[in-house]
C-alpha positions in Angstrom: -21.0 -301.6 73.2 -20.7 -298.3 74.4 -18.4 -295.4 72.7 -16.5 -292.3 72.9 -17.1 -291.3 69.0 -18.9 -288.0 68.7 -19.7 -289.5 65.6 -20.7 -292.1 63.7 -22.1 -293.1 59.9 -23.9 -295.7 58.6 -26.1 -296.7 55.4 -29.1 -297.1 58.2 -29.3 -296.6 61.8 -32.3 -298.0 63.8 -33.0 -296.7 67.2 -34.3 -299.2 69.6 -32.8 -302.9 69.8 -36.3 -303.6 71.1 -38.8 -306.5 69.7 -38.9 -304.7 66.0 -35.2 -303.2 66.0 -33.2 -306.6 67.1 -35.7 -308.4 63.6 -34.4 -305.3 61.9 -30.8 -305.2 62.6 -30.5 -309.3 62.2 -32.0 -308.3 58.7 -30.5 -305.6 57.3 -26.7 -306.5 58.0 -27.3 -310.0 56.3 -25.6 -307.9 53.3 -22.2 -306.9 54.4 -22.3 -303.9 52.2 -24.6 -302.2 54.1 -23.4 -300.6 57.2 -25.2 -301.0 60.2 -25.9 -298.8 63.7 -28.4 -300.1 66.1 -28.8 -297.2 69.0 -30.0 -298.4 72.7 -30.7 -296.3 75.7 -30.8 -299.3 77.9 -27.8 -300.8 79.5 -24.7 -302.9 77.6 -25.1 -307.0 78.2 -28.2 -309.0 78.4 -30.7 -309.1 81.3 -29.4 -311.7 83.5 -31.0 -315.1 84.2 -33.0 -314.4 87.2 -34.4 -311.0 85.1 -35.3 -313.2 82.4 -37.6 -315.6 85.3 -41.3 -315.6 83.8 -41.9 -316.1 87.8 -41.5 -312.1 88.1 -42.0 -309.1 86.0 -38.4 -307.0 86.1 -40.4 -303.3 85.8 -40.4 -302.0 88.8 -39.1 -298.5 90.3 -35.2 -299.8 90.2 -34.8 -302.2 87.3 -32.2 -301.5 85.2 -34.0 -302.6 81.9 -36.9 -300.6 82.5 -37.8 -297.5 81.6 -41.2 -295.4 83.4 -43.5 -293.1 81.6 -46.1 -291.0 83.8 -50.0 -291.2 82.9 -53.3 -289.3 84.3 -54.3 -292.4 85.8 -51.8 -292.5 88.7 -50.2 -296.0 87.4 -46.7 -295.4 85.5 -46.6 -297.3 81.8 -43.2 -299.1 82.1 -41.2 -300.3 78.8 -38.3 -302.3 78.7 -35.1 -300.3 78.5 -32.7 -303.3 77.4 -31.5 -305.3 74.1 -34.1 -307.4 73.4 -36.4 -304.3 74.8 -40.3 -305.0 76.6 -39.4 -308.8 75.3 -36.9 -308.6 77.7 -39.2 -307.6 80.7 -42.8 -308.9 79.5 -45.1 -312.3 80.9 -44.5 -313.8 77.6 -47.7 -313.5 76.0 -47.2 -314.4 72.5 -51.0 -314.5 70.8 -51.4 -313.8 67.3 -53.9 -311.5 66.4 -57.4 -312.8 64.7 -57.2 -313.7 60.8 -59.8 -311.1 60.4 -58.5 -308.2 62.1 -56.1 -307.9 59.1 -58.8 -306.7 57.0 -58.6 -303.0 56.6 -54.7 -303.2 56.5 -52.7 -301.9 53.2 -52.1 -303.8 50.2 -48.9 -305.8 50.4 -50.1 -306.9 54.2 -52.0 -310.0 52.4 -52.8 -313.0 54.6 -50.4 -315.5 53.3 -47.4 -313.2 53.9 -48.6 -312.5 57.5 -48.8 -316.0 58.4 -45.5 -317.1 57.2 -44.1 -314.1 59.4 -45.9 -315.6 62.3 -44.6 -319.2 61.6 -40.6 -317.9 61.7 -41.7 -316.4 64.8 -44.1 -319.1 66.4 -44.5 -322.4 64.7 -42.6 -325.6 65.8 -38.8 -324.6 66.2 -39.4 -320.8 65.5 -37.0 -318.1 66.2 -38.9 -316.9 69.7 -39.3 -320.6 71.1 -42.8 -320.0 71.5 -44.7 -323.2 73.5 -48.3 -322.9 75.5 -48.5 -322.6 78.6 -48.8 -326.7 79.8 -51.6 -327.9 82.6 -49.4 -328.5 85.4 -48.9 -324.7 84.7 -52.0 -323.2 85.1 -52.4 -322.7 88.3 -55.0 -323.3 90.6 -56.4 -320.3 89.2 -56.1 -320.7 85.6 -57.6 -324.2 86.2 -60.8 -323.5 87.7 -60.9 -320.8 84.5 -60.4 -323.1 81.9 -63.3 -325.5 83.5 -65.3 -322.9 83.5 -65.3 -321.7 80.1 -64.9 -325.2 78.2 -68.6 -325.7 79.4 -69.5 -322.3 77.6 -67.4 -321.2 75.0 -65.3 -323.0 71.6 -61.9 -323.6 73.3 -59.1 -323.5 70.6 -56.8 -326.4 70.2 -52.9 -325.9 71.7 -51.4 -327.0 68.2 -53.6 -324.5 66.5 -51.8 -320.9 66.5 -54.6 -318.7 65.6 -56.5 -317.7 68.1 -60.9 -318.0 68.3 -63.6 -316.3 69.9 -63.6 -319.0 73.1 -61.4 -320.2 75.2 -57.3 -319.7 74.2 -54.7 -320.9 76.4 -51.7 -318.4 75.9 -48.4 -319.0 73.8 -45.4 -318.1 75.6 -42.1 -317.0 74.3 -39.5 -319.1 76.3 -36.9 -321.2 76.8 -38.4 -323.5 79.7 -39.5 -321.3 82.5 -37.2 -318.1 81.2 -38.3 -315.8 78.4 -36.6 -315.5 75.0 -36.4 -312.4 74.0 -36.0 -310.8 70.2 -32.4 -310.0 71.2 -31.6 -313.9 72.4 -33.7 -314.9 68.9 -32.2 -312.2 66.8 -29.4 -309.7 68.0 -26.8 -312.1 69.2 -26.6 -314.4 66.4 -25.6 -311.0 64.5 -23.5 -309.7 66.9 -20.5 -310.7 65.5 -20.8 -309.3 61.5 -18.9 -307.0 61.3 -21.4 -304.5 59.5 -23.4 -304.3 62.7 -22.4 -301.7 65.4 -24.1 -301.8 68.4 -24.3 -298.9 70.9 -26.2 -299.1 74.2 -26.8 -296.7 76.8 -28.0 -294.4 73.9 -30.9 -292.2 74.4 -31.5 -290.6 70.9 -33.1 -287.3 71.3 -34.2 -286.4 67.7 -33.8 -287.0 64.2 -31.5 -284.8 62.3 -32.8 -283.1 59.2 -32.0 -280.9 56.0 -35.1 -278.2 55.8 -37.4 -280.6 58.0 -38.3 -282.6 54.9 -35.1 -284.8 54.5 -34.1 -287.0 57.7 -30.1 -286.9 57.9 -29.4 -289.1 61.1 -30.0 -288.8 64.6 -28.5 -286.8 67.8 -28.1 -288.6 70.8 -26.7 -286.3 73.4 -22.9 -285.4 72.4 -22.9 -288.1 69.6 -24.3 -287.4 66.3 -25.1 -290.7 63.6 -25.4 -289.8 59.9 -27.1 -292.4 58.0 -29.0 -293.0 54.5 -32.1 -294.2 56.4 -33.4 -293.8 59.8 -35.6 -296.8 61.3 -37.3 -295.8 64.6 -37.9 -298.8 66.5 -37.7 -297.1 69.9 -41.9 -298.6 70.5 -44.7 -296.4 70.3 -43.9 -294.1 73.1 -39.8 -294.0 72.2 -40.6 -293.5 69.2 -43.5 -290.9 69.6 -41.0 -288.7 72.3 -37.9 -288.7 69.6 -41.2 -287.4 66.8 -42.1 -284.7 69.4 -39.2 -283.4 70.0 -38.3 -283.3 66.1 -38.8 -280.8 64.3 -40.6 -282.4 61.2 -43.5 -279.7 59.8 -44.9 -282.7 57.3 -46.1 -284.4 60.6 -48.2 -281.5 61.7 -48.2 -282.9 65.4 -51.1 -281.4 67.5 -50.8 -279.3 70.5 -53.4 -278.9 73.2 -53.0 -276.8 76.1 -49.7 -275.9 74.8 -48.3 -278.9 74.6 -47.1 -281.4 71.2 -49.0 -284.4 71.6 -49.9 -287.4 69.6 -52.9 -289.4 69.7 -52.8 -293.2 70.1 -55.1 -296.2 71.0 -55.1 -298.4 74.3 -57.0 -300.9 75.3 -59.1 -300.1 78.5 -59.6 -302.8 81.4 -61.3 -303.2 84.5 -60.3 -305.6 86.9 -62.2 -307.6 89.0 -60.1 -308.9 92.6 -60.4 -311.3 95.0 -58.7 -313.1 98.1 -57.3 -316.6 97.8 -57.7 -319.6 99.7 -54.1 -320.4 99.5 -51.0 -318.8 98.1 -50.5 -319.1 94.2 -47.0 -320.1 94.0 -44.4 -318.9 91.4 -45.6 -319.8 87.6 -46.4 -317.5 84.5 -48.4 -314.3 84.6 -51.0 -315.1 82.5 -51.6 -318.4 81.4 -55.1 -318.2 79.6 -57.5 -315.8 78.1 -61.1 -315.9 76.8 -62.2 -314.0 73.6 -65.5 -312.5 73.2 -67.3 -312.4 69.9 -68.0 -308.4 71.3 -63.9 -307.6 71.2 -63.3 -308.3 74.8 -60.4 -310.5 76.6 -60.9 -311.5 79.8 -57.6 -312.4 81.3 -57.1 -314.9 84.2 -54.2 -313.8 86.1 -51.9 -316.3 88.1 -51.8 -314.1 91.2 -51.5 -310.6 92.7 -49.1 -308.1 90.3 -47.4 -307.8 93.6 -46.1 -311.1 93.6 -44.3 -310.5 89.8 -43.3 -306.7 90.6 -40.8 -305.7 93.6 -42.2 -302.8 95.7 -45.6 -302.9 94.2 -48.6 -302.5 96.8 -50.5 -306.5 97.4 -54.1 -305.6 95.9 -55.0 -309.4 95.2 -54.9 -311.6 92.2 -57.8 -310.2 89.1 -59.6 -311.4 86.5 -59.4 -308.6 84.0 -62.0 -307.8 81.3 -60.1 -305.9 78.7 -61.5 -303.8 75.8 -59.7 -304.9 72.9 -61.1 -301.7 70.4 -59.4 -298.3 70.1 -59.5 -296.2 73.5 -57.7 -292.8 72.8 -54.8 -291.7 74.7 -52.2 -288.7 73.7 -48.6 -288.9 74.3 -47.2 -285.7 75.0 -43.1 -285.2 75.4 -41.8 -284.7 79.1 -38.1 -284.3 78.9 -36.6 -288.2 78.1 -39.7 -289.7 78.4 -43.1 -289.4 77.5 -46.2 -288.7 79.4 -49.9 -290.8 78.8 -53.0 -288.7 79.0 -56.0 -290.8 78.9 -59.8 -289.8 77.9 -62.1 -291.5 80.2 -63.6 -294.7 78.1 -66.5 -293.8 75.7 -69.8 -294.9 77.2 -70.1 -297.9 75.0 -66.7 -299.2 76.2 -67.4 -298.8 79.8 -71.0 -300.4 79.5 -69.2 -303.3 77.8 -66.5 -303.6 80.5 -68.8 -302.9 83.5 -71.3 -305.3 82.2 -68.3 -308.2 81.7 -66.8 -307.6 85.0 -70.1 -308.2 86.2 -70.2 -311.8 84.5 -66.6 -312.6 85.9 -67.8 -312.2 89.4 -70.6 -314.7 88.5 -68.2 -316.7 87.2 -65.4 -316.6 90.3 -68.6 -317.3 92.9 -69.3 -320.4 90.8 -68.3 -323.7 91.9 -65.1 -324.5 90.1 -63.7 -321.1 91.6 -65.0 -322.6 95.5 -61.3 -323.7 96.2 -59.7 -320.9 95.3 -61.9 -318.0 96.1 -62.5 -316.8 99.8 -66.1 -315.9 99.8 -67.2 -312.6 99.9 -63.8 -311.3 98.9 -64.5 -310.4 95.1 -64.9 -306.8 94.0 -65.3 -304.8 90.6 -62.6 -301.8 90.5 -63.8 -298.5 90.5 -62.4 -297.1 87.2 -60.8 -298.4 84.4 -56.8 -299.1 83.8 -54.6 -299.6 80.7 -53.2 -302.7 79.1 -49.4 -301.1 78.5 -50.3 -301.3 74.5 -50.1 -297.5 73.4 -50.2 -298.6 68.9 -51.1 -296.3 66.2 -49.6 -293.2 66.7 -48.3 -293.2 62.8 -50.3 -295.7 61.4 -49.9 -297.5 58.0 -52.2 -295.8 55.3 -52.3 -292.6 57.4 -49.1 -291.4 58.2 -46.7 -294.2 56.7 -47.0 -296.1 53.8 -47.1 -300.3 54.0 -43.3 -300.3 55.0 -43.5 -297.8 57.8 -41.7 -294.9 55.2 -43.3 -291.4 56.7 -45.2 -289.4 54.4 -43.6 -286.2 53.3 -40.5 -287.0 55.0 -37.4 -288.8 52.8 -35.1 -290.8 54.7 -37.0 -292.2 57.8 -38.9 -295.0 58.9 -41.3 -296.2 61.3 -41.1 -300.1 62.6 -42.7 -300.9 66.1 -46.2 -300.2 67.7 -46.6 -296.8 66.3 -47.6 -297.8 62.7 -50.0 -300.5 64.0 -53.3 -299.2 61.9 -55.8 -301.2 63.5 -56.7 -302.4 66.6 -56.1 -306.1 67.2 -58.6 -308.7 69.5 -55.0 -310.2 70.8 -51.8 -308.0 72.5 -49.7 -306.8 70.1 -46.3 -308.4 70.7 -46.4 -311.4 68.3 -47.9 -309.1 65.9 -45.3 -306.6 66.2 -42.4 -308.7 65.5 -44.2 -310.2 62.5 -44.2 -306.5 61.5 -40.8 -306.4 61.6 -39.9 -310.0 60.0 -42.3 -309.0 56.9 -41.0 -305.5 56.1 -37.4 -306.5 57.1 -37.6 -309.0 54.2 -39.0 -306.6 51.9 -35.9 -303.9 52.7 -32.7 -306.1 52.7 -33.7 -307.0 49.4 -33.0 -303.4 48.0 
């Protein structure tokens, strides 16, 4: 999948055989007219089967299908670097977002075209082999949770796949305890038209362009790709280093301090930790959430991070309270990668998120936590993480019209995270791909 060609054509290349660009690529070579590139940077060949384990989180310092972006907050954001992308690497999560956070979206995004996106995606025998986590999988942990909550909140059914403000046990992209990733669902049942080049170990730089109004292609170190169309799919913080490091003048991108930077949204969380009783043992991530009617998730975690991510310091398994609103962050370029530079949370969020984490050590001093909890053990964090969910840096109805197309720049597109133009009360992974089915649909038919 690699090559020696210095350079390539193609009717549309898309960077980034991530969630979005594996949907894409399946897509838009169903016509064999229409010539094909999908760029990587990650490695050729598919993570193997012990990468693909929802027992560990394949992200840390040496994985070779992950990629680490620097932030202010002295925690790295890690992407995955792979075919199949952060689908490769992820827990699994698979939640749709709310019916009603699709509100404020742009015409053509109504309801009934979302929700068939979602069901190729996650109903019965869908594409991404999505199935909830089951009760012998909770955990200990996840257990006690779930007791917890059905006393005191709605707890939605497993056969329902929207989620509701309550209790919602998680949806997992899997094929029994491995994950299935967009390029398993996707990619490889393409691989073999021969329309469809792909080329891995591919780190596109920046878009090519007549006059910095018309994009031409892409350069990627010594190889150069001409196309008709470029698709970035690279996720929001590919895709925002290859924008700042373009030179487009129609995306007036912001400097401060000198810098090109791009502001984006994250959701904020603060964790809450604790000691255990007994060890864990392997299982999924993050088996169940609860959604507040104020836009939190609190997340029940299986165990410590430590135990899913080689080399990473033992801090002790949390319950997280996550902001699920707009928390700014900007994205500035720093050489290959990107760097994260977050604004402390508005006063509002923090309240909301110290005031939560303060219900969620109630609630793991109460008695369906007293076999899992050593007492005296629980404690609030002192600041404020990140969620790995950096969205909107071009949003839809802003900077890109309802198919990801960039205003005031011909020839290039936008489909991943980046053109997300709300926040959502779920992650956005499943919402993401669903992106990517819906506007895939609407361009192979042109």
């Amino acid at each position: 999948m690699t090559t020696t060609d210095r350079s390539l054509t193609a009717d549309v290349v898309i960077v980034g055989a991530g969630s979005a660009g594996c949907v894409l690529a399946e897509r838009l070579s169903r016509n064999p007219d229409r010539a094909v590139v999908l760029l990587e940077r990650g490695p050729g060949g598919l993570p193997t089967p012990a990468d693909l384990e929802l027992s560990r989180l394949p992200i840390d310092d040496a994985a070779p299908h992950a990629v680490r972006h620097d932030t202010n907050l002295g925690v790295s954001a890690a992407r995955g670097s792979a075919l199949g992308g952060s689908s490769a690497v992820n827990g699994g999560y698979f939640l749709r977002w709310h019916r009603d956070d699709f509100g404020t979206w742009p015409a053509g995004w109504g309801l009934d075209a979302i929700a068939d996106a979602y069901d190729e995606l996650d109903a019965l025998g869908g594409t991404m082999g999505v199935e909830p986590v089951a009760d012998d999988e909770l955990g200990d942990a996840g257990t006690a949770f779930e007791r917890y909550w059905t006393a005191r909140a709605p707890v939605r059914p497993l056969a329902l796949r929207w989620p509701v403000v309550g209790l919602n046990r998680v949806p997992i992209n899997r094929s029994g305890l491995a994950r299935r990733s967009a390029a398993d669902a996707y990619l490889v049942p393409a691989l073999s038209r021969p329309n469809l080049r792909v080329v891995t170990g591919c780190t596109v730089d920046r878009v090519a362009s007549a006059g910095g109004t018309t994009v031409t292609g892409v350069h990627a170190g010594s190889l150069t790709v001409g196309a008709g169309e470029v698709i970035l799919a690279a996720g929001t913080l590919g895709t925002a280093g290859i924008l700042l490091r373009s030179e487009l003048p129609a995306l007036a991108i912001e400097g401060r301090a000198g810098a090109r930077s791009l502001g984006a949204g994250e959701h904020r969380g603060l964790a809450v930790s604790y000691a255990r009783r007994t060890p864990a043992g392997p299982g999924m991530v993050l088996p169940t959430v609860v959604h507040t009617d104020s836009g939190l998730e609190i997340r029940c975690y299986r165990d410590d991070f430590a135990s899913y991510i080689r080399g990473l310091r033992a801090w002790g398994p949390i319950v997280e309270v996550t902001a699920m609103r707009h928390s700014a962050v900007r994205i500035a370029a720093d050489g290959a990668a990107v760097r994260m530079e977050f604004d402390e949370p508005d006063p509002a969020t923090a309240i909301a998120l110290r005031t939560a984490a303060a219900g969620v050590v109630e609630m793991l001093r109460a008695p369906e936590f007293a076999d899992v909890v050593v007492p005296g053990s629980v404690r609030i964090a002192d600041r404020a993480g990140f969620s790995q969910h950096a969205w909107g840096t071009m949003p839809m109805g802003v900077r890109t019209d309802w198919l990801g197309g960039v205003y005031g720049v011909r020839g290039l597109r936008i489909v991943d995270g980046s053109i997300l133009p709300t926040s959502g009360r779920s992650g956005p992974h499943a919402t993401i791909m669903m992106m990517a089915c819906r506007i895939g649909d609407v361009l192979a038919q042109r």
